[in-house]
C-alpha positions in Angstrom: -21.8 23.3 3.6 -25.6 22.4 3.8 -26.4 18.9 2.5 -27.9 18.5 -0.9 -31.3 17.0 -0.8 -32.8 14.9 -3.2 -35.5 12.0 -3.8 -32.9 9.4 -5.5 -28.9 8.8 -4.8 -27.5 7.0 -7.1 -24.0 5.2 -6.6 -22.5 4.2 -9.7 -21.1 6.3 -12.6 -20.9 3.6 -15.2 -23.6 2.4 -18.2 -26.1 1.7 -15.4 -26.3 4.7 -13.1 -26.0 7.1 -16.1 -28.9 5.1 -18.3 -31.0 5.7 -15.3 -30.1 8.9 -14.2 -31.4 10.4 -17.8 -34.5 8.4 -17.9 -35.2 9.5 -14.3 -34.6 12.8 -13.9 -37.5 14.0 -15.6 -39.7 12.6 -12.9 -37.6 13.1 -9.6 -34.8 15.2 -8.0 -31.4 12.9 -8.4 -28.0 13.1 -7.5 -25.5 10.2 -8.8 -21.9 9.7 -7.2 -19.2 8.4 -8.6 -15.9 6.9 -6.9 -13.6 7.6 -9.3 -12.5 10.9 -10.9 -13.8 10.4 -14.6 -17.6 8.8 -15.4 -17.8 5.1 -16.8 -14.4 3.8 -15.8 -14.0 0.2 -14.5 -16.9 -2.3 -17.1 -18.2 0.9 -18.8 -15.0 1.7 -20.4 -14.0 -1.4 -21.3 -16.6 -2.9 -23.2 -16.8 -5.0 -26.5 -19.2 -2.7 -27.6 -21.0 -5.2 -29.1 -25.2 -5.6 -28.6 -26.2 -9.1 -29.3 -30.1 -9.8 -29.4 -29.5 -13.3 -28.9 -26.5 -13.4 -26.2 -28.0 -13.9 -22.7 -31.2 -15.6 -20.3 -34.7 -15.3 -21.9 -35.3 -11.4 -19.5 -32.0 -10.3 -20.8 -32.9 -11.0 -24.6 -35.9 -9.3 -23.9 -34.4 -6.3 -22.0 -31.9 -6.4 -25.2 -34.6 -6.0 -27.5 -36.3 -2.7 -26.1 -33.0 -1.3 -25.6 -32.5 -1.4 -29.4 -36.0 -0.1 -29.7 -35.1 3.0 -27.6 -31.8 3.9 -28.8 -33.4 3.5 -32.1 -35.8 6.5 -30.7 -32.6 8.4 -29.4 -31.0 7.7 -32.9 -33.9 9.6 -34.7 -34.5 12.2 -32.7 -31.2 13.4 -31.8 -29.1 12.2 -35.3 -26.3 10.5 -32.9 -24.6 8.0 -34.9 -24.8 5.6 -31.6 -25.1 1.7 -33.2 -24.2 0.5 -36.4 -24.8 -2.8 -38.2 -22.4 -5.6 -37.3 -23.0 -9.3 -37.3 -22.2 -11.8 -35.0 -20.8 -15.6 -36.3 -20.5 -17.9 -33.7 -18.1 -20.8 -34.4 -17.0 -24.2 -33.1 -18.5 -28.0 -33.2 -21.6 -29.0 -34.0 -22.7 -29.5 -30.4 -21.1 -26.6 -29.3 -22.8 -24.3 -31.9 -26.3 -25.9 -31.2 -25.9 -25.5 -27.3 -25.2 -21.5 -27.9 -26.9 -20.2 -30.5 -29.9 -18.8 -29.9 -33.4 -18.7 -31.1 -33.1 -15.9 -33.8 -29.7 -17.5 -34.5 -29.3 -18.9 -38.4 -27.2 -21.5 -39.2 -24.5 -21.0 -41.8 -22.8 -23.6 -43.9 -19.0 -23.9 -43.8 -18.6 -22.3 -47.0 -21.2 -19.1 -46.0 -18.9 -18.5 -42.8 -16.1 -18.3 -44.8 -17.3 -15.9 -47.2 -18.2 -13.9 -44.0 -15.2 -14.2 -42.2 -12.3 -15.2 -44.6 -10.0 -15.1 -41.7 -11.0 -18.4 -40.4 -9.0 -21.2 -41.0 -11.1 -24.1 -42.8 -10.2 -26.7 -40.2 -10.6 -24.7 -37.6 -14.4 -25.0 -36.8 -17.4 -27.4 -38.3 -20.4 -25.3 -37.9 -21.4 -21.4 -37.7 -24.6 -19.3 -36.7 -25.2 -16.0 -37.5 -27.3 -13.3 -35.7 -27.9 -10.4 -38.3 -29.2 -8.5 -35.8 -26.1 -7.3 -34.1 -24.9 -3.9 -33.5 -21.7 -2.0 -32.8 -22.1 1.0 -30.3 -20.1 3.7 -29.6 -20.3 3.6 -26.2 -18.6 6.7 -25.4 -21.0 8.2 -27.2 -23.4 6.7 -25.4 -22.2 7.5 -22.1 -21.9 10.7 -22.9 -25.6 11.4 -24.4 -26.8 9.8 -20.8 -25.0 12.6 -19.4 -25.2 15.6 -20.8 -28.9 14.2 -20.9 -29.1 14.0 -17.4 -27.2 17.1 -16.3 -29.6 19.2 -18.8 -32.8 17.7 -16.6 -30.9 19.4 -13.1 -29.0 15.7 -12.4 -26.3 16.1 -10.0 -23.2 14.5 -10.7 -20.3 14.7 -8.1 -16.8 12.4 -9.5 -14.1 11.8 -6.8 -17.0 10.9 -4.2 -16.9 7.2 -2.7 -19.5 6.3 -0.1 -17.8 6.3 3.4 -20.7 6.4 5.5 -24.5 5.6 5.0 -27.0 6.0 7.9 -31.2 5.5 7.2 -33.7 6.8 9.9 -37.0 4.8 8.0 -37.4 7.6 5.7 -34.3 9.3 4.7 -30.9 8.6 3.6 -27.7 10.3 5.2 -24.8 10.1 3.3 -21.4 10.8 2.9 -19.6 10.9 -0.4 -16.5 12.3 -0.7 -16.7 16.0 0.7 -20.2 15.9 0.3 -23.1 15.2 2.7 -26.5 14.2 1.2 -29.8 13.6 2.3 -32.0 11.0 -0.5 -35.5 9.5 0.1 -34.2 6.1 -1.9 -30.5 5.3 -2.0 -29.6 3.0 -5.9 -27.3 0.7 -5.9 -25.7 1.1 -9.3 -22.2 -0.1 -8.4 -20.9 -2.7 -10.9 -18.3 -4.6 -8.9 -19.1 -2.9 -6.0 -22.5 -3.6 -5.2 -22.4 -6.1 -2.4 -20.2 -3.7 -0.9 -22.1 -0.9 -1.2 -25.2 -2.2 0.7 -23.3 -3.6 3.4 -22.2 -0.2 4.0 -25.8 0.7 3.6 -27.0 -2.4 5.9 -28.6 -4.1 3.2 -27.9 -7.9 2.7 -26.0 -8.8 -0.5 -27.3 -10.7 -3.3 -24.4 -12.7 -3.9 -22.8 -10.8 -6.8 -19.7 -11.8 -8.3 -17.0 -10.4 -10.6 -16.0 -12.2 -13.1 -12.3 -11.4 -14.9 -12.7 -10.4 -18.8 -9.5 -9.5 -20.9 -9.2 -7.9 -24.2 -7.0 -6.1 -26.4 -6.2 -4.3 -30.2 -4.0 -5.9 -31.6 -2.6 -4.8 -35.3 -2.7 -7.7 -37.9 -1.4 -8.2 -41.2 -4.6 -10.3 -42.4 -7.2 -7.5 -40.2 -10.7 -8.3 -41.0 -12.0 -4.4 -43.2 -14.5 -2.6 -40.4 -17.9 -3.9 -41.4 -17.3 -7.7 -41.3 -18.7 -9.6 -38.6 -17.2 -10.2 -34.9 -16.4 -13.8 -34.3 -16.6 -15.6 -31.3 -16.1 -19.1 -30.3 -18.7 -21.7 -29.2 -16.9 -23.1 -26.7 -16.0 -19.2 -25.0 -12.4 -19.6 -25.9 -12.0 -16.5 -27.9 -13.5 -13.7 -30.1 -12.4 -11.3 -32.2 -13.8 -8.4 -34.2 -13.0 -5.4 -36.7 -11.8 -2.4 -34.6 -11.0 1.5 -36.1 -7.4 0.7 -34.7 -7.0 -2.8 -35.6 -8.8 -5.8 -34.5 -9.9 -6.4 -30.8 -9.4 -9.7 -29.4 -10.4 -11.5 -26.7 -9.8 -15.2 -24.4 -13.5 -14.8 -23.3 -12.4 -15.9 -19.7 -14.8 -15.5 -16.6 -12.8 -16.0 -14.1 -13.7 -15.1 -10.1 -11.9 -12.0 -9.1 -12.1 -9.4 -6.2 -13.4 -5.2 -6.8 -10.8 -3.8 -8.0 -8.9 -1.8 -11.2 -8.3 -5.3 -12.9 -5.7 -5.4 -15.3 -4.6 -8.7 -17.6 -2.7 -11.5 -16.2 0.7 -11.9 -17.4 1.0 -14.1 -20.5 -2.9 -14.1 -20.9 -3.0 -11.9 -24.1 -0.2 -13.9 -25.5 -1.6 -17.1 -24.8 -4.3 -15.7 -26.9 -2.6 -14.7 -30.1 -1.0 -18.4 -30.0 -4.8 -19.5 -30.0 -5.9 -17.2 -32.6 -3.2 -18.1 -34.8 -3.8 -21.6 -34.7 -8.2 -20.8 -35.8 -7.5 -17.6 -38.3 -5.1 -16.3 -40.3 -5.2 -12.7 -38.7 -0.9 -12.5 -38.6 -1.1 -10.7 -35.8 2.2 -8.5 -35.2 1.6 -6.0 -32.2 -0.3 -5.7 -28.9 -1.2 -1.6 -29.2 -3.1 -1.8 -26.0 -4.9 -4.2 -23.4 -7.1 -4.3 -20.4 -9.5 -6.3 -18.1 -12.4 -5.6 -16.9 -14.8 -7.3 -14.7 -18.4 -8.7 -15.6 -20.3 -8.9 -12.0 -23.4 -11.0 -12.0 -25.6 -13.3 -9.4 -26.0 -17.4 -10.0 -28.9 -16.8 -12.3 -27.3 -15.2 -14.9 -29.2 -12.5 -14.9 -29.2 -8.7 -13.6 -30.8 -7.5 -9.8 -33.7 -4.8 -10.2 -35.7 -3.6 -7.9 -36.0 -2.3 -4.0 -34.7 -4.4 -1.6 -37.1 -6.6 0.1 -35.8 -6.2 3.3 -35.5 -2.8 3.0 -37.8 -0.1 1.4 -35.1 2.7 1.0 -32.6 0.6 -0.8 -32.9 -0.2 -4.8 -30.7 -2.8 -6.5 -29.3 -2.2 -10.2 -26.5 -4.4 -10.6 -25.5 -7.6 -11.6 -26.0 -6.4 -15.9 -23.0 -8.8 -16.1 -21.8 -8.7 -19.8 -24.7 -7.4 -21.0 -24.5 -3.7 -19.0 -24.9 -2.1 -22.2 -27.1 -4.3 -24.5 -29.8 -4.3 -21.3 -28.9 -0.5 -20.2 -32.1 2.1 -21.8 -34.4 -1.6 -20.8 -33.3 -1.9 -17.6 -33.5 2.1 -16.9 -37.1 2.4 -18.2 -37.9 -0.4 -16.0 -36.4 0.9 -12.7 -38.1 4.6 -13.4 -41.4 2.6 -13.3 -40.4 1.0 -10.1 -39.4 4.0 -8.4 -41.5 6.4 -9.8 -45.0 3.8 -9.4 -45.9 5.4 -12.6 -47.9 3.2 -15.4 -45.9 1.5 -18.1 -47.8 2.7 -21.1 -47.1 6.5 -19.9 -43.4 6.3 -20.4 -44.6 4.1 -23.6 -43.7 1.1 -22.0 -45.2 -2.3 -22.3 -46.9 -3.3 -19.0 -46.7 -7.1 -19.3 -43.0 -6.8 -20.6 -42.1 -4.2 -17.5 -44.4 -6.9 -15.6 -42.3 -10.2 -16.5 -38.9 -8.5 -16.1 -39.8 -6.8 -12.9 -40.5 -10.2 -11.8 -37.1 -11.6 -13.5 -34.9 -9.3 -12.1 -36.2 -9.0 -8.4 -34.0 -8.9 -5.4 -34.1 -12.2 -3.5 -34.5 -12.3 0.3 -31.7 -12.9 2.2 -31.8 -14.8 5.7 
């Protein structure tokens, strides 16, 4: 079987590789691989499926913001129901509250939270912030449009196909993924927990990426918040909860080191929880219907990696989204087109000082 040729390979099936895959193919030849059998399985699938305008680092705000923008543009044109509204209350002390909420953030009295989110027990917090900006998103969905997206622009997309060998001659790519042998003029890096590992395969220096453990679960309740109300979450990253279609998803908010891999919870971890959340709310919650972990990779800074390696010209970083893969995911794609395709900003309707400042945010750093 002949190779398949293209000008991009990307690695990574999830939020990341599939964002950029549709916003790229219209402008060059791609193929994406993906380890696993089914698209969007480790983070991707197990999201909060939250978007919070004011969770993050000053570039992923901003990146937050013109992803809203553009699924706002998908929304219209296409009528998918992909976001709805849903606030985010953020609870605890007063110090605690003013160290987390951010800018666009509005400050609630005690009795205004509890109005929101009657659940709460009085005692259980002092102040509350609100970010009315919020959305849900159907993430599925989402993931889906990408790909259908993508495969109707001539995307390849080959599941069951892990990188086992990587060889660059200073121009081209030869690679082995699964059965498959492929020839790319750029190789991305779109690998979630797998990133580091993926360029060392590649013989690219890692930046230092780290994944970081995140449970959650549905849980049924006797006192469930109606779907609509706000999803709470806890100043001091001890817990969050929110409304779900099968209950109420709940969370310890933990970020805890952990090694690439199908995480699943630690024993007693979701229990722990429920002791916790019964203590702040008055949820009653009776039965665990289903739990998972999955793992948040990022760098020191906080914030995503973007952009072609700068010790080496065939190799593109996108990874590192951390918890905000999805919030960041049409941004960060628009941006990486313009950095691989050199095209101008304003022709994919882009902002050239905002594509500027986060180019400049996100950049690989060099490695000794």
């Amino acid at each position: 079987m002949s190779p398949l040729e293209c000008d991009v390979l990307i690695i990574g099936g999830g939020i990341a590789g599939l964002s950029l895959a549709s916003a790229l193919a219209p402008f060059s030849s791609v193929v994406l691989v993906e380890s696993e059998p089914t698209l969007g399985y480790h983070t991707s699938s197990r999201s909060a499926r939250q978007l919070i305008p004011s969770y993050g680092p000053v570039p992923v705000l901003d990146l937050t913001r013109r992803t809203l923008d553009l699924l706002d543009g998908v929304q219209s044109s296409t009528g998918l129901p992909l976001t709805v509204p849903r606030s985010f209350v953020l609870v605890g002390t007063e110090t605690g509250v003013d160290a987390q909420a951010g800018a666009t953030m509005r400050r609630l009295t005690h009795a205004e939270a509890l109005d929101l989110c009657p659940q709460l027990r009085p005692g259980a917090f002092a102040a509350a912030a609100i970010d009315t900006d919020c959305v849900g998103t159907d993430t599925d969905l989402l993931l889906e449009y990408h790909r259908r997206s993508a495969s109707d622009d001539g995307v390849i997309i080959l599941t069951g196909a892990p990188v086992t060998a990587a060889r660059y001659d200073g121009a081209t790519w030869s690679i082995r993924a699964g059965y498959r042998a492929i020839t790319a003029e750029v190789v991305v890096d779109a690998a979630g927990a797998w990133a580091d590992g993926v360029a060392g395969l590649c013989g690219v220096a890692p930046q230092g990426l780290v994944p970081l453990r995140r449970t959650a679960a549905i849980v049924a309740a006797d006192d469930a918040p109606p779907v609509g109300s706000p999803m709470v979450a806890a100043a001091d990253d001890s817990f969050y909860y929110r409304p779900d279609a099968d209950g109420v998803l709940i969370s310890p908010s933990e970020s805890e080191p952990a090694e690439p891999g199908d995480a699943q919870p630690h024993p007693g971890d979701v229990e722990r929880l429920i002791e916790r959340l019964g203590a702040v709310t008055t949820l009653g919650i009776t039965t665990v219907r289903r739990s998972w972990t999955g793992l948040r990779t990022q760098r020191e800074s906080g914030v995503p990696v973007v952009g072609f390696d700068p010790g080496h010209p065939g190799f593109f970083w996108l990874a590192g989204q951390g918890g905000y893969g999805f919030q960041t995911s049409s941004g960060i794609a628009e941006l990486a087109t313009v950095l691989l395709t050199g095209a101008d900003p304003a022709d994919l309707g882009a902002d050239p000082d905002r594509v500027g400042a986060a180019a400049a945010a996100l950049r690989p750093v060099p490695v000794s």
